[in-house]
DSSP file (Angstrom, degrees, kcal/mol; ACC not computed):
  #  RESIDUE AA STRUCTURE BP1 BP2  ACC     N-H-->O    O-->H-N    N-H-->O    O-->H-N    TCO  KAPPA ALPHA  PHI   PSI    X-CA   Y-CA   Z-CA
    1    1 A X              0   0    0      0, 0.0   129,-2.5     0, 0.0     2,-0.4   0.000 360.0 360.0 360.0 119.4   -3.6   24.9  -14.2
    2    2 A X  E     +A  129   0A   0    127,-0.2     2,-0.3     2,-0.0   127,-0.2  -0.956 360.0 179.9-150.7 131.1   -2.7   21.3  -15.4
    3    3 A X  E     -A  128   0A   0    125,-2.8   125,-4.4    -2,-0.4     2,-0.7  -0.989   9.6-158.5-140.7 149.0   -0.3   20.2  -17.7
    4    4 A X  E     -A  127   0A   0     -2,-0.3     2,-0.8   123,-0.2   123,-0.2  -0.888   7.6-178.8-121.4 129.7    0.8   16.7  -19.0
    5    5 A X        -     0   0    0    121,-3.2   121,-0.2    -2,-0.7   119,-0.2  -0.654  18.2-141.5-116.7 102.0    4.1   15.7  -20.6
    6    6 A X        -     0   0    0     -2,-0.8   119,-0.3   119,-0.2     2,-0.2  -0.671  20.7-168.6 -73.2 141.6    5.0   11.9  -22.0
    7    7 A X  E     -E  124   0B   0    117,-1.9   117,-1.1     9,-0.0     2,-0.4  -0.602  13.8-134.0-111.0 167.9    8.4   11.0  -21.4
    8    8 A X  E     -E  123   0B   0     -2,-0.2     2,-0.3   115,-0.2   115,-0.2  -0.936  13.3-152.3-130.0 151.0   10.3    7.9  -23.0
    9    9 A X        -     0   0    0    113,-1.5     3,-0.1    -2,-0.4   112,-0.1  -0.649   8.7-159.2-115.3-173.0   12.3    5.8  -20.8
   10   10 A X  S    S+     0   0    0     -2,-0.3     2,-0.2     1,-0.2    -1,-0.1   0.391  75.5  44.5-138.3 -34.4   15.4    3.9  -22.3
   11   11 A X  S    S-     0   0    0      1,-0.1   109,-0.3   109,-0.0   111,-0.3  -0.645  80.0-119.6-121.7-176.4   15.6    1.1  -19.4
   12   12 A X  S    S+     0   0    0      1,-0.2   108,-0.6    -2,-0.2     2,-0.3   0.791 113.8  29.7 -96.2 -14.9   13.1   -1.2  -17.5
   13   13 A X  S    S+     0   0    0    106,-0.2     2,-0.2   105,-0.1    -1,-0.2  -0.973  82.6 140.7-124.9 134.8   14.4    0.7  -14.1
   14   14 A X  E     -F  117   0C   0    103,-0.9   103,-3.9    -2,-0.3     2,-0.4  -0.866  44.2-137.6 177.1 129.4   15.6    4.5  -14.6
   15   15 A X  E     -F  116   0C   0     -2,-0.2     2,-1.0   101,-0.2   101,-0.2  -0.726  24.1-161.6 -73.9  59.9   15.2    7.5  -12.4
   16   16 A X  E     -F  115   0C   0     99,-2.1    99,-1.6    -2,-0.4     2,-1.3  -0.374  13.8-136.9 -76.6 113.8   14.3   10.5  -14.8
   17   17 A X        +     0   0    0     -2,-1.0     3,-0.3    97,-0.2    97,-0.3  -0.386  29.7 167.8 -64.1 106.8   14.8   14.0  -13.4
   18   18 A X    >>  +     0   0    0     -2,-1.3     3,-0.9     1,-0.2     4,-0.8   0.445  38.9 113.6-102.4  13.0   11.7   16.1  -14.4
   19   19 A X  H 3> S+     0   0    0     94,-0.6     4,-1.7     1,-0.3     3,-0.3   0.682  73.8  62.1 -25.6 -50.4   12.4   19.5  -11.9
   20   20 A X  H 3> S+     0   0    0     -3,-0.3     4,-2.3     1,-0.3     5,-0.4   0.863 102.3  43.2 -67.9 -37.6   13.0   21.6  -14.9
   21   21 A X  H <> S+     0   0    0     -3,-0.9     4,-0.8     1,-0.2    -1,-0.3   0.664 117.2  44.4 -99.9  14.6    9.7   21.4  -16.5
   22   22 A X  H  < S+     0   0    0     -4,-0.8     5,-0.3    -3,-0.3    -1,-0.2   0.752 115.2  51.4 -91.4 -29.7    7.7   21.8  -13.6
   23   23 A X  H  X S+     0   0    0     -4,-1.7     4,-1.2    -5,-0.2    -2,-0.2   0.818 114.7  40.4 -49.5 -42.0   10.0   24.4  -12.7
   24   24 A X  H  < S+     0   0    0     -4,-2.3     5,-0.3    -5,-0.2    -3,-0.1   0.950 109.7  61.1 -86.1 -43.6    9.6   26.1  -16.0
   25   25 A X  T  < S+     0   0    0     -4,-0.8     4,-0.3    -5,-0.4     6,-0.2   0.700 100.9  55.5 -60.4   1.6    5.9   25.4  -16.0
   26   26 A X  T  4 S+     0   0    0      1,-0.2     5,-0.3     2,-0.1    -1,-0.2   0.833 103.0  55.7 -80.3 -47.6    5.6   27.3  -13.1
   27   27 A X  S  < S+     0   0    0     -4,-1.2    -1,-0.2    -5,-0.3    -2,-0.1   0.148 104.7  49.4 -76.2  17.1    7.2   30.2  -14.8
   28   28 A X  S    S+     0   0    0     -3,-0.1    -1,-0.2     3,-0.0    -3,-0.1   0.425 110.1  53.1-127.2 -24.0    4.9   30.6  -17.7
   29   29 A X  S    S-     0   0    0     -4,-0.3    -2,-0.2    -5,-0.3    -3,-0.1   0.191 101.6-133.3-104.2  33.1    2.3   30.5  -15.7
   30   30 A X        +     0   0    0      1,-0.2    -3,-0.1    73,-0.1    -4,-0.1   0.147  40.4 162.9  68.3 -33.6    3.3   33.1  -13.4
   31   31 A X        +     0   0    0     -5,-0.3    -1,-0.2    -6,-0.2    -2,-0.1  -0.097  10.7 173.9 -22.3  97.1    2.5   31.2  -10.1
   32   32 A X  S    S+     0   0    0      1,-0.2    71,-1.4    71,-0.1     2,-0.4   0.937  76.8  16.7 -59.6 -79.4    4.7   33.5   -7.1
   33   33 A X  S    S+     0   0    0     68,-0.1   100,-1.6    69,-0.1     2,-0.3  -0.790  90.7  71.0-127.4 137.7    2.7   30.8   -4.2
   34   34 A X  E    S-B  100   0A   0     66,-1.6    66,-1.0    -2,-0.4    98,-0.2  -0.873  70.2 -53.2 165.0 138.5    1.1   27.9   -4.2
   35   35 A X  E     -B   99   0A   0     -2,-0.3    96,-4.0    64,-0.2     2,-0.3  -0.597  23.9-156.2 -75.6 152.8    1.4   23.7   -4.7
   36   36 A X  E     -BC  98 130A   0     62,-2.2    62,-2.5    94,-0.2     2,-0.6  -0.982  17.3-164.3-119.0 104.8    2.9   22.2   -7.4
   37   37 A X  E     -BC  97 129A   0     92,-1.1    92,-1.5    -2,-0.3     2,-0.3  -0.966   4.7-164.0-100.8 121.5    1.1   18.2   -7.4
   38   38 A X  E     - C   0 128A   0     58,-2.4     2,-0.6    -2,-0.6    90,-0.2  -0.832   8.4-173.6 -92.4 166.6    3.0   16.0   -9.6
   39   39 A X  E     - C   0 127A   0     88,-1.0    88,-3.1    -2,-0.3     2,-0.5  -0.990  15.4-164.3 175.9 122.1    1.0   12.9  -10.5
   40   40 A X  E     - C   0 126A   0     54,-2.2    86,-0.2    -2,-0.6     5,-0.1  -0.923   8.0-160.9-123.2 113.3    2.2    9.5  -12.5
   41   41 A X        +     0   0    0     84,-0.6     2,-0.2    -2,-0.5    85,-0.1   0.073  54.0 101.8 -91.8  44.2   -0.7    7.5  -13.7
   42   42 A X        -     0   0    0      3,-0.1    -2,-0.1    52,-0.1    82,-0.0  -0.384  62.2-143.6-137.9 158.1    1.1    4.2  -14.3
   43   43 A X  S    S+     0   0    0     -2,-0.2    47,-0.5     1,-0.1    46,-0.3   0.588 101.2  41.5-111.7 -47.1    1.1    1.2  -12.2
   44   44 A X  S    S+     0   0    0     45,-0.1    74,-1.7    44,-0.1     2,-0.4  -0.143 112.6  53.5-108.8  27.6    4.5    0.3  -12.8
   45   45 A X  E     +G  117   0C   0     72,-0.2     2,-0.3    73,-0.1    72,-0.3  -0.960  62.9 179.1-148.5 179.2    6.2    3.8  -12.6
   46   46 A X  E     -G  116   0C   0     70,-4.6    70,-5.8    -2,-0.4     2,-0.3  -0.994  26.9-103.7-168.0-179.8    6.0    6.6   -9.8
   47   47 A X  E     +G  115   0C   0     46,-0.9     2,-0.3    -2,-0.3    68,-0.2  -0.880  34.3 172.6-112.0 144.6    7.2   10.0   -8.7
   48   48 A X  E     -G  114   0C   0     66,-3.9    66,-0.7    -2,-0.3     2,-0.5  -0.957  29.6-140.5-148.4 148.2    9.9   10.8   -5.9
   49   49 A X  E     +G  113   0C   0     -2,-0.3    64,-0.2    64,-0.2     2,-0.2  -0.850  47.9 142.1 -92.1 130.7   11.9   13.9   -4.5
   50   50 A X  E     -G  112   0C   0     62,-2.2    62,-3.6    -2,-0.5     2,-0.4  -0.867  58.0 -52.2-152.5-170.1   15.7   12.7   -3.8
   51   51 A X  E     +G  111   0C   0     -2,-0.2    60,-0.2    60,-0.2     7,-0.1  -0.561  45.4 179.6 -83.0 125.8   19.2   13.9   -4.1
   52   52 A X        +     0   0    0     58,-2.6    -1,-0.1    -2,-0.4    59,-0.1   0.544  68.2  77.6 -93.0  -6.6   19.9   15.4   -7.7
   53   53 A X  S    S+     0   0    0     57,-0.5     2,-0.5     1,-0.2    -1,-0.1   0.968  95.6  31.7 -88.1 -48.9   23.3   16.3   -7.1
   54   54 A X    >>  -     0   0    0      1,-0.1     3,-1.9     2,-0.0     4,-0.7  -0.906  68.2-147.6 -97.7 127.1   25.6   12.5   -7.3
   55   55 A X  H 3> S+     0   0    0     -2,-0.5     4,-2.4     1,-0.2     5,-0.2   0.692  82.3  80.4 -76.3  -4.5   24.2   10.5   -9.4
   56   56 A X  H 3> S+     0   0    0      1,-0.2     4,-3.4     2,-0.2     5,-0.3   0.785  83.8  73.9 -74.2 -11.3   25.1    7.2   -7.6
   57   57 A X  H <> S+     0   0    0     -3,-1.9     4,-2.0     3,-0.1    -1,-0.2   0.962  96.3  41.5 -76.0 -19.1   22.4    8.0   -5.5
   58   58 A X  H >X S+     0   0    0     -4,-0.7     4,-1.9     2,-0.2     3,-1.1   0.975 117.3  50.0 -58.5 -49.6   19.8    7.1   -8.2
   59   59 A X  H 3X S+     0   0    0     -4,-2.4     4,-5.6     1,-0.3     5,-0.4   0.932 107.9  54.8 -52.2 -43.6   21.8    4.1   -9.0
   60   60 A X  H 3X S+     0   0    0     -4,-3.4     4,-1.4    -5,-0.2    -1,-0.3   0.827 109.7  45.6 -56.8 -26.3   21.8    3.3   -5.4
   61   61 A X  H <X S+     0   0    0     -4,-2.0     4,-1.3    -3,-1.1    -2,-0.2   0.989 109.6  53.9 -76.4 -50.3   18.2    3.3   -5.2
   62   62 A X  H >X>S+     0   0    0     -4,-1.9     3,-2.2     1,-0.2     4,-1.7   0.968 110.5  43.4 -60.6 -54.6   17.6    1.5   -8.0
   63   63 A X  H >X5S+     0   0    0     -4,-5.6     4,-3.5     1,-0.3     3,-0.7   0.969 113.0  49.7 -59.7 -38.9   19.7   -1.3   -7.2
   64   64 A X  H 3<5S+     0   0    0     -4,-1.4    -1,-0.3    -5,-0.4    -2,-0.2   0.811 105.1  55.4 -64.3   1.5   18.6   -1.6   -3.7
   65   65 A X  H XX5S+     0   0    0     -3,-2.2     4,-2.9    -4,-1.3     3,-0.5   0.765 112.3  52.9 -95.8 -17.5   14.8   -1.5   -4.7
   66   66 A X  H <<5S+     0   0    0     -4,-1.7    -2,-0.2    -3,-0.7    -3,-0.2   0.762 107.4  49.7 -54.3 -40.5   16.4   -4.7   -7.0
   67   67 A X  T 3<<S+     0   0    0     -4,-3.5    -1,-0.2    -5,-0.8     3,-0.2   0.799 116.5  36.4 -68.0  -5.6   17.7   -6.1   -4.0
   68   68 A X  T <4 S+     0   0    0     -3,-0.5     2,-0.6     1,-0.3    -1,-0.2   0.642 133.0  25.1-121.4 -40.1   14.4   -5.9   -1.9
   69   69 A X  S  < S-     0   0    0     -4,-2.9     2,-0.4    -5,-0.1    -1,-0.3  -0.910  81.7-171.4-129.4 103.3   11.7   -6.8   -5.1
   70   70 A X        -     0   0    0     -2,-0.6    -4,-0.1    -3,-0.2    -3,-0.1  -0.917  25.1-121.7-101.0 130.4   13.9   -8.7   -7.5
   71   71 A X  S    S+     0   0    0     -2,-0.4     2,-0.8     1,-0.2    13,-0.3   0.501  95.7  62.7 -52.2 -25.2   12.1   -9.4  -10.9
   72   72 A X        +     0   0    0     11,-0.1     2,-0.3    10,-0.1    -1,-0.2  -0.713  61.7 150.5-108.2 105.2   12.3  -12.5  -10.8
   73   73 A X    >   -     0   0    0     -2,-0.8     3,-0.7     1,-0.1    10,-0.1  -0.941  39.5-137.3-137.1 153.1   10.6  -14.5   -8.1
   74   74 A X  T 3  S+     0   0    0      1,-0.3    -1,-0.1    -2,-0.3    -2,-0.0   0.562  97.9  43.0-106.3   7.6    9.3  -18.0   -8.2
   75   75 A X  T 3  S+     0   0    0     -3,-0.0     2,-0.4     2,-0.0    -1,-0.3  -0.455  75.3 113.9-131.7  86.0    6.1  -17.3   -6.3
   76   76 A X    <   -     0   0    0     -3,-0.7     7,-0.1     1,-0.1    -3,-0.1  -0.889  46.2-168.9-122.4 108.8    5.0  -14.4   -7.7
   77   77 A X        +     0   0    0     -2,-0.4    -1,-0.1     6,-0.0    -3,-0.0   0.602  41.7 118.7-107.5 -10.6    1.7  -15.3   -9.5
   78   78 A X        -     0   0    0      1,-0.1     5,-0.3     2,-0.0    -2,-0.0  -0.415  59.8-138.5 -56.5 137.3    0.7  -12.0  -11.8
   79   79 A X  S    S+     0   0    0      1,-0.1    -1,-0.1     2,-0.1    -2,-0.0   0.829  98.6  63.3 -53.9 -32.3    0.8  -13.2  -15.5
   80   80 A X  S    S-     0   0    0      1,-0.1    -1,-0.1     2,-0.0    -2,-0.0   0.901  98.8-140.8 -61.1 -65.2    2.4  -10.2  -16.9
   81   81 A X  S    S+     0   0    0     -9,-0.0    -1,-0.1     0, 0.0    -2,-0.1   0.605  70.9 109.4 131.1  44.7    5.5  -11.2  -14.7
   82   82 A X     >  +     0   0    0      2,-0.1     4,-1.4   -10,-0.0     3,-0.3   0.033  24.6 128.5-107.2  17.2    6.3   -7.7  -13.8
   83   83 A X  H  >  +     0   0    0     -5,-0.3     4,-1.7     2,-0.2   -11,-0.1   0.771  66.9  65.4 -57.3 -11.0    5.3   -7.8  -10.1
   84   84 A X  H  > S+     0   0    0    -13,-0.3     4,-2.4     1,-0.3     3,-0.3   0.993 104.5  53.0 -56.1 -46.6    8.9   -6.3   -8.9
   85   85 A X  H  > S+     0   0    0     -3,-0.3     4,-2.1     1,-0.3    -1,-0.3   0.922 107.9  44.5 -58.9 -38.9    7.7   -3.1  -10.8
   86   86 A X  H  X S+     0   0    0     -4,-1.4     4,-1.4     2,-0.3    -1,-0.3   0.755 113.1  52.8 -78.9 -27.1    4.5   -2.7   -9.2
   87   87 A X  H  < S+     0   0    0     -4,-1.7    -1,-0.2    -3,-0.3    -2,-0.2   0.999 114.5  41.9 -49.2 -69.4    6.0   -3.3   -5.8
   88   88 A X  H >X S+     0   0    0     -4,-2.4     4,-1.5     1,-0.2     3,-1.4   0.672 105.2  60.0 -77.4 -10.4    8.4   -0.8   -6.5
   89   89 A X  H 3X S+     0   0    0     -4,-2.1     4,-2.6   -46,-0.3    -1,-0.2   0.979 107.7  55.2 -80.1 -63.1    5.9    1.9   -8.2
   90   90 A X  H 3< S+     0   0    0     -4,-1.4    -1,-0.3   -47,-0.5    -2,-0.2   0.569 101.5  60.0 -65.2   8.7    4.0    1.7   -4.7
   91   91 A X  H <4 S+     0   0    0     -3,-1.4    -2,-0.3     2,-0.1    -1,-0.2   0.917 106.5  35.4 -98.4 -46.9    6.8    2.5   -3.0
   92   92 A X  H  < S-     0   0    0     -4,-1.5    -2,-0.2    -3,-0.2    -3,-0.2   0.899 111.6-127.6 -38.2 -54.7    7.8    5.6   -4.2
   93   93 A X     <  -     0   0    0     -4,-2.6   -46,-0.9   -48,-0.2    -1,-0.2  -0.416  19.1 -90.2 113.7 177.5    4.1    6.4   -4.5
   94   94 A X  S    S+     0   0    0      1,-0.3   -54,-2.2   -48,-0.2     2,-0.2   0.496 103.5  15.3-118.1 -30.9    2.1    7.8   -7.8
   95   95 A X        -     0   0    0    -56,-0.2    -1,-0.3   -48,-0.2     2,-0.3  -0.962  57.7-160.1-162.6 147.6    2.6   11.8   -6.9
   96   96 A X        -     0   0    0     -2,-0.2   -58,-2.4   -58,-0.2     2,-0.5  -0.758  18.3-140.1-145.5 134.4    4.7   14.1   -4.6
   97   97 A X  E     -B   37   0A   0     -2,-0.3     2,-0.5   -60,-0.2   -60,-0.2  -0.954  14.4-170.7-120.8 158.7    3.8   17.5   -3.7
   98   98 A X  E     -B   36   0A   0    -62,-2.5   -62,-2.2    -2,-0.5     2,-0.1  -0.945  27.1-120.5-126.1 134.3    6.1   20.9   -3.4
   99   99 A X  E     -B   35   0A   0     -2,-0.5     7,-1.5     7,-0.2     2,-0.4  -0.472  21.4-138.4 -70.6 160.9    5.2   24.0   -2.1
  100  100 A X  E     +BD  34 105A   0    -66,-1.0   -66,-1.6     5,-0.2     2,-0.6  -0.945  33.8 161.1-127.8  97.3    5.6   27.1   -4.7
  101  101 A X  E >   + D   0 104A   0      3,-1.9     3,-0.8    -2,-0.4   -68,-0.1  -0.939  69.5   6.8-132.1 126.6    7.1   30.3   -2.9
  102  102 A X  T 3  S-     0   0    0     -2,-0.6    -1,-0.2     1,-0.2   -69,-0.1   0.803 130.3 -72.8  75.4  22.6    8.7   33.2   -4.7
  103  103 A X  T 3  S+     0   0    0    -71,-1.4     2,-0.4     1,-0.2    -1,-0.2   0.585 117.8  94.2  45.8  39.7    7.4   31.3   -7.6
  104  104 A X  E <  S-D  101   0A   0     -3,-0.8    -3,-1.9   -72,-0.2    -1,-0.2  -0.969  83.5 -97.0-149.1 165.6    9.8   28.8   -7.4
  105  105 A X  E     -D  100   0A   0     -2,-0.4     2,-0.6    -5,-0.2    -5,-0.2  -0.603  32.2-120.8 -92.0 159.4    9.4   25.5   -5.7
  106  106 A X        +     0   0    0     -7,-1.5    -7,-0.2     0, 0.0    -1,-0.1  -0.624  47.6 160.9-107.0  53.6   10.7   25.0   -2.5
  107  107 A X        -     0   0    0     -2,-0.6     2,-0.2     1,-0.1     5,-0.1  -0.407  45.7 -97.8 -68.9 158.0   13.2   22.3   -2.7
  108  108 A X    >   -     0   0    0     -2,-0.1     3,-6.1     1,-0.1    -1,-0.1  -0.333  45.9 -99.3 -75.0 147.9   16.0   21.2   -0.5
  109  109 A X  T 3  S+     0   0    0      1,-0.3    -2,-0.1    -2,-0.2    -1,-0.1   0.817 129.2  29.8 -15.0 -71.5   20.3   22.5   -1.7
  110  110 A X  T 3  S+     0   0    0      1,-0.1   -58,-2.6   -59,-0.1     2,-0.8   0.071 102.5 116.4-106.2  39.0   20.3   18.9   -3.2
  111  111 A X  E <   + G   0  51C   0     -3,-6.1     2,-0.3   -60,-0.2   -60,-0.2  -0.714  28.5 164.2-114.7 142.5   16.9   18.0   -4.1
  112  112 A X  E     - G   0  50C   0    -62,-3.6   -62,-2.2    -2,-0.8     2,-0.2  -0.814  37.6-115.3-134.5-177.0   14.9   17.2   -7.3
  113  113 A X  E     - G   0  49C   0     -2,-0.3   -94,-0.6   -64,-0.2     2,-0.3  -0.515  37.9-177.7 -81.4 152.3   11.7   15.7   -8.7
  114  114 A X  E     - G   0  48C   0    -66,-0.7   -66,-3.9   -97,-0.3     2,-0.4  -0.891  25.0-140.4-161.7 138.6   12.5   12.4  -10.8
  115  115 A X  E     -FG  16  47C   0    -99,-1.6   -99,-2.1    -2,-0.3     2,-0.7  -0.814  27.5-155.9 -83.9 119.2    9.9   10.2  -12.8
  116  116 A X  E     -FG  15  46C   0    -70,-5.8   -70,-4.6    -2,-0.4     2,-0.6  -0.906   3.6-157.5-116.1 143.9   11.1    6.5  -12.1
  117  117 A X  E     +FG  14  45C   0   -103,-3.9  -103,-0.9    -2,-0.7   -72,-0.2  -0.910  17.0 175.9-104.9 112.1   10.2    4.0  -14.5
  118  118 A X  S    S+     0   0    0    -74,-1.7   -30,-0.2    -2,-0.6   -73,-0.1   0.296  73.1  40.5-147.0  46.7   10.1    0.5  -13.4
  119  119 A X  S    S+     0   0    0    -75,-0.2  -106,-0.2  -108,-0.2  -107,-0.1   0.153 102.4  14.4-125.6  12.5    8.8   -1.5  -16.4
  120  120 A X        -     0   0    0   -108,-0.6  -110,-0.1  -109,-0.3  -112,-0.0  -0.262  63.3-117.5 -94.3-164.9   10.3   -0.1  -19.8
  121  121 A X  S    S+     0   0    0   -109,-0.1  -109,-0.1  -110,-0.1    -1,-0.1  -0.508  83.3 148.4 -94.0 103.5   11.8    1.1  -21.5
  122  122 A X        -     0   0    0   -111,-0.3  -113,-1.5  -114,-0.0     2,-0.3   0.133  51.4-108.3 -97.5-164.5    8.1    2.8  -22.1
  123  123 A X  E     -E    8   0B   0   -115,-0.2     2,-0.3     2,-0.0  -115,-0.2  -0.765  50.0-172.8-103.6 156.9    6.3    6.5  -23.3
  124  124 A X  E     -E    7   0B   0   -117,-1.1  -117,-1.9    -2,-0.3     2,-0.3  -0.969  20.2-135.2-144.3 134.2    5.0    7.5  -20.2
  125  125 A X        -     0   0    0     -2,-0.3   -84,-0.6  -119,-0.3     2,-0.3  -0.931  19.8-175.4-102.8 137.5    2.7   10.4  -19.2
  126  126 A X  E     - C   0  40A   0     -2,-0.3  -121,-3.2  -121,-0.2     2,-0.4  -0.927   7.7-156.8 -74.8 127.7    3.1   13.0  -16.1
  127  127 A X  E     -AC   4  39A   0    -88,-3.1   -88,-1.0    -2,-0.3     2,-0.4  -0.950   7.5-159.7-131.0 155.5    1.1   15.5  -15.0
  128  128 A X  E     -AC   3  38A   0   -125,-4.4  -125,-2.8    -2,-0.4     2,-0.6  -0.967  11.8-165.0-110.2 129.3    1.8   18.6  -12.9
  129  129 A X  E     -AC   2  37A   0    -92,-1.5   -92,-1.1    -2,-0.4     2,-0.5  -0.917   3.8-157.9 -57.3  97.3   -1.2   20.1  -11.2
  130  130 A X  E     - C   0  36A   0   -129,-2.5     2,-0.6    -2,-0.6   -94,-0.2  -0.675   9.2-175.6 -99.2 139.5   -0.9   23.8   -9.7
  131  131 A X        -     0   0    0    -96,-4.0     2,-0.5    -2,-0.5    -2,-0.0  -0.909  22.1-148.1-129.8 129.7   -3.3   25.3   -6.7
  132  132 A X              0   0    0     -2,-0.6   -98,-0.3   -98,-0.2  -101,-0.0  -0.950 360.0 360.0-116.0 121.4   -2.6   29.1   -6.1
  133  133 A X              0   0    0   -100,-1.6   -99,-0.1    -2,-0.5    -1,-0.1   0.188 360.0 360.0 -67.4 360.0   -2.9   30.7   -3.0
């Protein structure tokens, strides 16, 4: 079972929660137990599990991942001029997985899935991969 969704971003760094539609693609496709791979094929963007519940933590992430790969740097030699993004996209990493029990994934009180974007504002594609047990 694989499914893909494009998303739009609105800024060139932005933390998008996607939990509900992997959640709800779970639930149409019946899965009770199992992993849930989510999987960002972008260079410049990634997947991460964090706290969904205050939102100053995204903001806090974003800015400290400015504060560690800031966009502008004066030896940084890729043409496009977007190495910060590619830094940060390999830090968060390309795909996360969650276990699927009781056919719902097995996050922490305050955690959720979020697509970050850190080259738009883009379309962007995600895909969730499900393995049943």
């Amino acid at each position: 079972m694989l499914k893909k969704w494009t998303i739009k971003t609105v800024k060139r760094d932005e933390m998008v929660e996607i939990s509900h539609e992997v959640s709800k693609f779970i639930l149409e496709q019946g899965v009770e137990k199992g992993i849930a791979l989510i999987y960002c094929p972008h260079t410049t963007a990634g997947i991460t599990i964090n706290e969904n519940a205050d939102p100053d933590v995204k903001k806090d992430m974003i800015r400290r991942l400015d504060e560690l790969y800031p966009w502008n740097h004066a030896a940084d030699r890729h043409l496009e001029g977007n190495t910060a993004a590619h830094l940060k996209a390999s830090t968060v990493g390309s795909s996360q997985q969650v276990i699927i029990a009781n056919g719902e994934l097995l996050l922490g009180t305050w955690q959720g899935i979020y697509f970050c974007e850190w080259d738009g504002p883009r379309t962007r594609d995600f895909y969730v991969k499900l393995s049943v047990n």
